[in-house]
C-alpha positions in Angstrom: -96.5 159.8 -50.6 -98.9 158.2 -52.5 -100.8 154.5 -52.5 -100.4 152.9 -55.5 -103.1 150.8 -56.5 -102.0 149.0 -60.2 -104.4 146.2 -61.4 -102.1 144.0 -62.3 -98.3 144.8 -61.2 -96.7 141.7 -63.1 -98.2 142.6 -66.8 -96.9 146.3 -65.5 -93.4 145.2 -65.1 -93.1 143.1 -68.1 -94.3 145.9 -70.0 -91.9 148.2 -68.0 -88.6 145.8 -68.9 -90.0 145.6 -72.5 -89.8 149.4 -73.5 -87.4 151.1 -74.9 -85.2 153.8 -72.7 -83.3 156.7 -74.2 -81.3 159.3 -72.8 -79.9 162.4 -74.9 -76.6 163.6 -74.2 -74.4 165.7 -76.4 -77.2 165.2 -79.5 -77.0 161.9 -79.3 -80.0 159.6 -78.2 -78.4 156.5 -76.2 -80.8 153.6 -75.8 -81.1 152.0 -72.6 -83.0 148.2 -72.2 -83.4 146.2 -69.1 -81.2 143.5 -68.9 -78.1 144.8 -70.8 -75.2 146.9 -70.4 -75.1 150.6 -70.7 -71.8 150.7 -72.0 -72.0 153.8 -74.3 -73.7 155.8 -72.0 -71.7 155.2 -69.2 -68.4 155.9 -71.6 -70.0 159.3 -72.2 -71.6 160.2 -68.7 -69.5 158.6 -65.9 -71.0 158.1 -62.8 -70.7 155.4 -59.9 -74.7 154.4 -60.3 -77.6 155.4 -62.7 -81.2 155.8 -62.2 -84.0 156.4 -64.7 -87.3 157.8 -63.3 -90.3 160.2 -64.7 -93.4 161.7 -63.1 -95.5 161.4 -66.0 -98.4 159.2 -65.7 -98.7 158.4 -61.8 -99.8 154.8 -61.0 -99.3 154.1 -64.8 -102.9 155.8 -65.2 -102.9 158.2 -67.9 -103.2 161.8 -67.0 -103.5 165.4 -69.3 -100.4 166.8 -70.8 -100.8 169.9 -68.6 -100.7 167.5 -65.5 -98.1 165.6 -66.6 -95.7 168.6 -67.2 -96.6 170.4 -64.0 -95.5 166.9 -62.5 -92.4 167.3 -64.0 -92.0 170.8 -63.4 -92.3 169.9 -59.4 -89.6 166.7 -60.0 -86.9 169.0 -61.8 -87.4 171.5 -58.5 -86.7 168.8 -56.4 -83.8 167.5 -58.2 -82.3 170.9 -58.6 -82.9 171.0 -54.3 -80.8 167.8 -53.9 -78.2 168.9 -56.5 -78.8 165.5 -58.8 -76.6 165.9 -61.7 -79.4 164.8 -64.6 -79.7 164.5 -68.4 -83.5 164.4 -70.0 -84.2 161.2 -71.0 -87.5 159.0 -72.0 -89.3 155.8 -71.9 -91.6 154.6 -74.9 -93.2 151.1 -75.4 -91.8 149.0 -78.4 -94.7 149.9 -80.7 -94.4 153.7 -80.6 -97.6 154.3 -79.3 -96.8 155.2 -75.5 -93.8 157.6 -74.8 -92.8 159.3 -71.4 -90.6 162.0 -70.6 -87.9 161.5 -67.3 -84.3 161.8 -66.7 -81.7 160.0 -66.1 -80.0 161.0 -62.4 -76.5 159.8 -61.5 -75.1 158.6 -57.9 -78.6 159.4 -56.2 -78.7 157.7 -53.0 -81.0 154.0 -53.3 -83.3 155.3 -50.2 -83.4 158.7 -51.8 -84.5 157.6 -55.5 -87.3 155.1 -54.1 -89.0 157.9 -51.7 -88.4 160.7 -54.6 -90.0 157.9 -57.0 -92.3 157.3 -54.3 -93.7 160.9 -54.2 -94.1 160.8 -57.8 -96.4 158.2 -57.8 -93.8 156.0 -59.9 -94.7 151.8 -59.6 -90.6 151.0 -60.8 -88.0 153.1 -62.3 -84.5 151.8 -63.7 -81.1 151.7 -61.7 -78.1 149.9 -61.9 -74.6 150.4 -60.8 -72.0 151.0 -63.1 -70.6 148.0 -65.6 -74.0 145.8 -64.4 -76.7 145.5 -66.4 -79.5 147.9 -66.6 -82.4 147.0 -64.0 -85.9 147.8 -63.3 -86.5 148.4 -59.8 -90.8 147.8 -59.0 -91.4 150.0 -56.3 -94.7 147.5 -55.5 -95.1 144.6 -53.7 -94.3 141.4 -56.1 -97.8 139.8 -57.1 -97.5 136.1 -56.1 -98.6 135.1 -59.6 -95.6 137.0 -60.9 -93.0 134.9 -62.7 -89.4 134.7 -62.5 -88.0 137.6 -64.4 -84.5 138.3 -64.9 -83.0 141.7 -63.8 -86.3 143.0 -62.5 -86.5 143.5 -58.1 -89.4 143.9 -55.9 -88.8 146.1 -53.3 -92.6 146.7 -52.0 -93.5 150.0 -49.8 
């Protein structure tokens, strides 16, 4: 499992619950964003829980494509080990200039997502429970300068 060391954890997570979240099922792209429902998606894909995660860019620090795949190449193995039903999805900030492969896993175990994001050098990922709204999850330690922000938990190491 790695440390993560992120500069500054609170711009992180705003940035985090500010981009826009997609995932593609049946040729459709259905957008997900923190703090609201994911009523279409979970119309089309019903599950008891959702969780969106990547292994692209540990520790939000840029890496090379060829990394980055390999990354993901090892995260689809271990998915495909824990039979997670999954659908590819992806992250992308609201500009256009930032976009991030991951999938979108249904009814994975809490304790199980956080380690599997964990190992993947993730700092949050999104999970919510079916009906709720969509949340981010930071997988850091909440900065004490951090503000109040709706639908956003800090769950630390």
């Amino acid at each position: 499992m790695r440390e993560l060391q992120v500069l500054d954890a609170a711009e992180l997570a705003i940035a985090y619950a500010a981009a826009d979240y997609a995932v593609a099922l049946d040729g459709d792209a259905l957008p997900l964003r923190v703090g609201r429902p994911a009523a279409d998606l979970e119309a089309y894909w019903p599950a008891a829980s959702y969780l969106f995660m990547t292994a692209w860019n540990p520790a939000s620090e840029p890496h090379s494509d060829s990394a980055n795949h390999a990354a993901d190449e090892r995260l689809v193995a271990r998915l495909d080990a824990i039979a997670v039903q999954r659908h590819a999805a992806w992250a992308e900030d609201v500009a256009g200039q930032w976009r991030e492969p991951g999938w979108l896993l249904a009814d994975l175990d809490d304790a199980v997502a956080n380690a599997l994001a964990r190992e993947f050098g993730q700092a949050g990922v999104l999970a919510w429970r079916r009906g709720e709204p969509v949340r981010l999850r930071m997988l850091i330690a909440r900065p004490r300068h951090a503000g109040p922000a709706a639908h956003t938990d800090w769950i630390g190491a």
